[in-house]
GUKE-408188 format. One record per residue: residue number from 1; x, y, z of N, C-alpha, C in turn. Coordinates in nm, 2 decimals. Atoms other than C-alpha are relative to their C-alpha. Layout:
SITE   num      n.X      n.Y      n.Z     ca.X     ca.Y     ca.Z      c.X      c.Y      c.Z
SITE   NUM        X        Y        Z        X        Y        Z        X        Y        Z
...
END
This chain:
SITE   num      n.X      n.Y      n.Z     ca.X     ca.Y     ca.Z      c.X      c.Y      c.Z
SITE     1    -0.08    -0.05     0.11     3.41     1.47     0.23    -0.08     0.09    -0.08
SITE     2     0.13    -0.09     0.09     3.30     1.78     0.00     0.08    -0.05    -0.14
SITE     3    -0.02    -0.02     0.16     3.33     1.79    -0.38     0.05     0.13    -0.05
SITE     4    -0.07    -0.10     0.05     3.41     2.01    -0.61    -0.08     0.17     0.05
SITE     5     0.10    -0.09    -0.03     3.27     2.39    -0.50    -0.02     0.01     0.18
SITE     6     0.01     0.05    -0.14     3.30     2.27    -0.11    -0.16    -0.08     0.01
SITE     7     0.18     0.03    -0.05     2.92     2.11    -0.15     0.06    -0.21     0.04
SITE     8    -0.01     0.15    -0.04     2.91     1.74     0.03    -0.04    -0.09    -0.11
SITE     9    -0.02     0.08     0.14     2.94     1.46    -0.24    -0.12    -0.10     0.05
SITE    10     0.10     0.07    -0.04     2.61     1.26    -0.25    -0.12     0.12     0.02
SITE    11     0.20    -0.12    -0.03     2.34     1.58    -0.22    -0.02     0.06    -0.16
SITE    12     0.01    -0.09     0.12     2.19     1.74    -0.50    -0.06    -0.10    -0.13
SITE    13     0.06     0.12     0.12     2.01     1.55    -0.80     0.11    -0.04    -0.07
SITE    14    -0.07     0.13     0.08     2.16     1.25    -0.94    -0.02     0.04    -0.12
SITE    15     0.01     0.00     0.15     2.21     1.26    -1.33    -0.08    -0.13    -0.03
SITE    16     0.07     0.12     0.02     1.99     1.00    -1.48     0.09    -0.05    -0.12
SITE    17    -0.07     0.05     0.09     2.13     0.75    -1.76     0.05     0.08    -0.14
SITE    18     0.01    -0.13     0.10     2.08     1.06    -2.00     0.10     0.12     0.03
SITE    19    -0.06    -0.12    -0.06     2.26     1.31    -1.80    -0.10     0.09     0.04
SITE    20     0.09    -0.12    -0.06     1.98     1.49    -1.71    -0.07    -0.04     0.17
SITE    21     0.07    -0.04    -0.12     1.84     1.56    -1.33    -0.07    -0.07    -0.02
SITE    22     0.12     0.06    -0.03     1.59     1.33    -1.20    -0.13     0.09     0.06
SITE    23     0.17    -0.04    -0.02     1.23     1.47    -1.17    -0.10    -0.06     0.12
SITE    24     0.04     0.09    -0.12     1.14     1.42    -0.83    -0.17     0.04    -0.01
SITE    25     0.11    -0.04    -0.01     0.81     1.51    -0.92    -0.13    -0.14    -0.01
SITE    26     0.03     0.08     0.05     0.74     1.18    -1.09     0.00    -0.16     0.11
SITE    27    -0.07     0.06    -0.10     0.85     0.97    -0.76    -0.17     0.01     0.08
SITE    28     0.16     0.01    -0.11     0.47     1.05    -0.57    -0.10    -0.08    -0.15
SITE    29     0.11     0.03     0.06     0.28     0.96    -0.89     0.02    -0.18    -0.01
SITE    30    -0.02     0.14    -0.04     0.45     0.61    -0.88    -0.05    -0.07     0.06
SITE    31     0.06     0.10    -0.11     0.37     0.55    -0.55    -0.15    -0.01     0.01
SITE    32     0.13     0.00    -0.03     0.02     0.66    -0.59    -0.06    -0.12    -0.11
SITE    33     0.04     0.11     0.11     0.01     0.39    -0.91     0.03    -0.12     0.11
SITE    34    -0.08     0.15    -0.05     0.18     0.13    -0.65    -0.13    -0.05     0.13
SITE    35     0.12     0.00    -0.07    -0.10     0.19    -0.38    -0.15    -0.02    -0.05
SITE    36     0.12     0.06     0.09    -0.38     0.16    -0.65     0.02    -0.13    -0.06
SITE    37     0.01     0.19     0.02    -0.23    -0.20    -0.76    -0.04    -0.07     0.11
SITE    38    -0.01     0.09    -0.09    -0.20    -0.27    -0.39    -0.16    -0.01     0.05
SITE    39     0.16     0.04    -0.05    -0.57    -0.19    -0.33    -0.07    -0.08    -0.08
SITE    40     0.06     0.07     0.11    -0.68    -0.38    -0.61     0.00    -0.10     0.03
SITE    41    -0.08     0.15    -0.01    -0.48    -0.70    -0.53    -0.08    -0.04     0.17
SITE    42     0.08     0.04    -0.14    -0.64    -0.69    -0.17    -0.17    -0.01    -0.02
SITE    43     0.12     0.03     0.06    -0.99    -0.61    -0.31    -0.03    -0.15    -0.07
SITE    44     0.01     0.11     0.02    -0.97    -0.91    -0.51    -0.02    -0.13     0.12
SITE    45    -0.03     0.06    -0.15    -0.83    -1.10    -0.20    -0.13    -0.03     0.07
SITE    46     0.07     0.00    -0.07    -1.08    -1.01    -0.03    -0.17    -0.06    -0.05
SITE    47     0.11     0.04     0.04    -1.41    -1.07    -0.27     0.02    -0.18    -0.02
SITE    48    -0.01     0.11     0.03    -1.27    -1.41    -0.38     0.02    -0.11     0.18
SITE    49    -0.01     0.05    -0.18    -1.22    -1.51     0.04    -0.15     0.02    -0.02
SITE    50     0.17    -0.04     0.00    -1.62    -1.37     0.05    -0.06    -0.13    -0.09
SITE    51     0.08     0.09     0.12    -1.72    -1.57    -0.23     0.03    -0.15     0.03
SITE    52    -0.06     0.13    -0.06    -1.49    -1.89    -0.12    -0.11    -0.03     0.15
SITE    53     0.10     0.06    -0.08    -1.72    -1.90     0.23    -0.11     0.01    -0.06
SITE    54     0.11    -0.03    -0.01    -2.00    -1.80     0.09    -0.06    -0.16    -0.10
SITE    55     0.07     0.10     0.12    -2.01    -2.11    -0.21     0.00    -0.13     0.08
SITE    56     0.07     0.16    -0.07    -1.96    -2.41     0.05    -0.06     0.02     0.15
SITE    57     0.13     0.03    -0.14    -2.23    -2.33     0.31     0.07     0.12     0.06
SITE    58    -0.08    -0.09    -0.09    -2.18    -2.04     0.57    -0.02    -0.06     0.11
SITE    59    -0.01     0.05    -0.18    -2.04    -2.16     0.89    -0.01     0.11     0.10
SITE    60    -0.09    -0.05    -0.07    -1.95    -2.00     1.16     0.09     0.08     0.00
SITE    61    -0.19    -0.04     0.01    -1.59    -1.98     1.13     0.01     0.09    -0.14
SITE    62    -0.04    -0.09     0.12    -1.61    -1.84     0.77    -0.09     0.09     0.02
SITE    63     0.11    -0.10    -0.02    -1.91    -1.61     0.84     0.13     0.08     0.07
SITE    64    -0.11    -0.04    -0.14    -1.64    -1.51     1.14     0.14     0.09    -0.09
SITE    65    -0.14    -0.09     0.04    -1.32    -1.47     0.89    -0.08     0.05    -0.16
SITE    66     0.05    -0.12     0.08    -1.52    -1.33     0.63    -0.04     0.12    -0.01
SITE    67     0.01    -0.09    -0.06    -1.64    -1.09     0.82     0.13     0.11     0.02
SITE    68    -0.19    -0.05    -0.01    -1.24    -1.00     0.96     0.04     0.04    -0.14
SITE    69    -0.06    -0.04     0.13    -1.14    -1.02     0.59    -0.04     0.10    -0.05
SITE    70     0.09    -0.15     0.06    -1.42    -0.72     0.51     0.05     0.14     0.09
SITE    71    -0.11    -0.14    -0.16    -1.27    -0.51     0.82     0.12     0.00    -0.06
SITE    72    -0.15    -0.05     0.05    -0.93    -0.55     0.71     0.05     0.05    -0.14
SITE    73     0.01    -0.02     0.12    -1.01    -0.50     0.34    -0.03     0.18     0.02
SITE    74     0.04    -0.15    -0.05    -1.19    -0.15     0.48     0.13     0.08     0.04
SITE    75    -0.09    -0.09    -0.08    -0.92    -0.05     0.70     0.14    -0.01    -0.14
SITE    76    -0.07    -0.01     0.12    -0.65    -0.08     0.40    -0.05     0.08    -0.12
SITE    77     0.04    -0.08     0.12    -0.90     0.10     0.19     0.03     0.14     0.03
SITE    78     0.01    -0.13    -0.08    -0.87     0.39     0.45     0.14     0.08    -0.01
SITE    79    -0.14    -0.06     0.01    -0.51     0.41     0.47     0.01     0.03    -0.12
SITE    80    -0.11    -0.05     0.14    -0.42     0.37     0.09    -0.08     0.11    -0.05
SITE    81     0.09    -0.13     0.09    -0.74     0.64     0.03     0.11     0.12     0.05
SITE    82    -0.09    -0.14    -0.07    -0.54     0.88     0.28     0.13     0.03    -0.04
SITE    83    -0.12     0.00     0.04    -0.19     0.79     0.18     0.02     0.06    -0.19
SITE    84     0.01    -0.08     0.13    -0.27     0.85    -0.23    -0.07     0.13     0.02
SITE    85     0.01    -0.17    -0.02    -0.43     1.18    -0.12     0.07     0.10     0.06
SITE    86    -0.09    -0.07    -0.06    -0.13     1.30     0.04     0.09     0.02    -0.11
SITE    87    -0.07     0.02     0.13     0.04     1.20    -0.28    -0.04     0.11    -0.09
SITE    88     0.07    -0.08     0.10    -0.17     1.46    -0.47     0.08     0.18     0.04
SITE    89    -0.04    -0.09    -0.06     0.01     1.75    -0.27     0.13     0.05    -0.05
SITE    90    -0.10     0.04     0.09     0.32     1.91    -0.43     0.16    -0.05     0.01
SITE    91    -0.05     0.06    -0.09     0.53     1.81    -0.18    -0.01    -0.05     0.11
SITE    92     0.05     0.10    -0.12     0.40     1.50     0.01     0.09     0.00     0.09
SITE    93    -0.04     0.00    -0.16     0.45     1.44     0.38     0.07    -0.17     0.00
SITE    94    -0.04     0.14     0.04     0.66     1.11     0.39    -0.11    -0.10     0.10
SITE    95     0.14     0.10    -0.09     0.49     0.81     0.55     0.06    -0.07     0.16
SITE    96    -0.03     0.03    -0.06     0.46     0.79     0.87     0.01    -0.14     0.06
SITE    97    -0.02     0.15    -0.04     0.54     0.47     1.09    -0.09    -0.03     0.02
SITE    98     0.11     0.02     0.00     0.22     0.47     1.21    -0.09    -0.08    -0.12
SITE    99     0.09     0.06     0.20     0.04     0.44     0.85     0.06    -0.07    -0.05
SITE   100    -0.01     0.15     0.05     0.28     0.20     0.78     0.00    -0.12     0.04
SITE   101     0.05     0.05    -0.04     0.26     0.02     1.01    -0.17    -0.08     0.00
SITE   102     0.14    -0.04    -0.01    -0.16     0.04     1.01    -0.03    -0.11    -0.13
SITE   103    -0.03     0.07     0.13    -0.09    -0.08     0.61     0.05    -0.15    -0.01
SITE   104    -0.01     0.12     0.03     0.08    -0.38     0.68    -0.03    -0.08     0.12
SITE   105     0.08     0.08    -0.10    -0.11    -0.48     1.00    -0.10    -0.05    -0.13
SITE   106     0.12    -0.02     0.10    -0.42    -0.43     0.75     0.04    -0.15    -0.14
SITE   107    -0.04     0.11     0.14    -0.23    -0.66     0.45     0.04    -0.14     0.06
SITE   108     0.02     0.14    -0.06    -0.17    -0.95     0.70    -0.10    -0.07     0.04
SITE   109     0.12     0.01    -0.05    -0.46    -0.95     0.86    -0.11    -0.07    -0.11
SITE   110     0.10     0.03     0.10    -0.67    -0.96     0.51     0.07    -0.16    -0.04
SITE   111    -0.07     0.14     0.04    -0.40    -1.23     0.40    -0.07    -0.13     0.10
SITE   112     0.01     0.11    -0.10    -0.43    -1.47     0.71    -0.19    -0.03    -0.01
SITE   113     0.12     0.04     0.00    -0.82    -1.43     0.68    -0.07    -0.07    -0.10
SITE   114     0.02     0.06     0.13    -0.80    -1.52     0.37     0.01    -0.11     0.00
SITE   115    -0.02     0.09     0.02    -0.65    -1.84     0.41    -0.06    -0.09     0.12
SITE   116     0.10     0.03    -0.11    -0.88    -1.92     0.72    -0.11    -0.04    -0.08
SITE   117     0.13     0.03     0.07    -1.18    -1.88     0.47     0.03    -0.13    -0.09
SITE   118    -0.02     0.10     0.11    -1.02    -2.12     0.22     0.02    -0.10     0.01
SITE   119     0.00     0.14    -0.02    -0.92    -2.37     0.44    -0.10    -0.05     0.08
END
């Protein structure tokens, strides 16, 4: 269906609650705020798993998933470094499957090691 002018209804900037055009400019800095929480929240993750084997004795098994948990904390640091520096560009490349994929192999991975170390 077109609109008024023949243009297809649904293209073209939305009005925001103001009436004014949305600022797609504002839309990459978001996500680059949303990827600096998400590294943060895994950082943590990750030193508090570290710190959990490391306070009752190192075995083995947690030497093992603490180890995993430092790899998957790395590899997540790699993607979200590459992904917010694509963000800096003035129109970012979207994200591919790959990288996202890569991201939430990476955010399971740290997760599950985590709860390896703890139990």
């Amino acid at each position: 269906m077109t609109g008024p002018g023949g243009a297809a209804r649904g293209t073209g900037p939305r009005p925001g609650p103001t009436g004014a055009a949305r600022d797609p400019g504002l839309q990459p800095e978001r996500t680059r705020l949303a990827w600096r929480r998400t590294t943060l929240a895994c950082t943590v993750a990750a030193v508090l798993a570290v710190r959990s084997a490391l306070h009752e004795g190192l075995s083995a098994a947690g030497a093992v998933a603490g180890a995993l948990c430092l790899v998957c904390w790395l590899g997540f640091l790699l993607v979200a470094h590459r992904r917010m520096t694509a963000l800096t560009a003035a129109r970012p490349r979207p994200l591919t499957p790959g990288v996202s994929a890569a991201a939430a192999l990476c955010t399971a991975a740290l997760a599950l090691s985590a709860v390896a170390v703890v139990v």
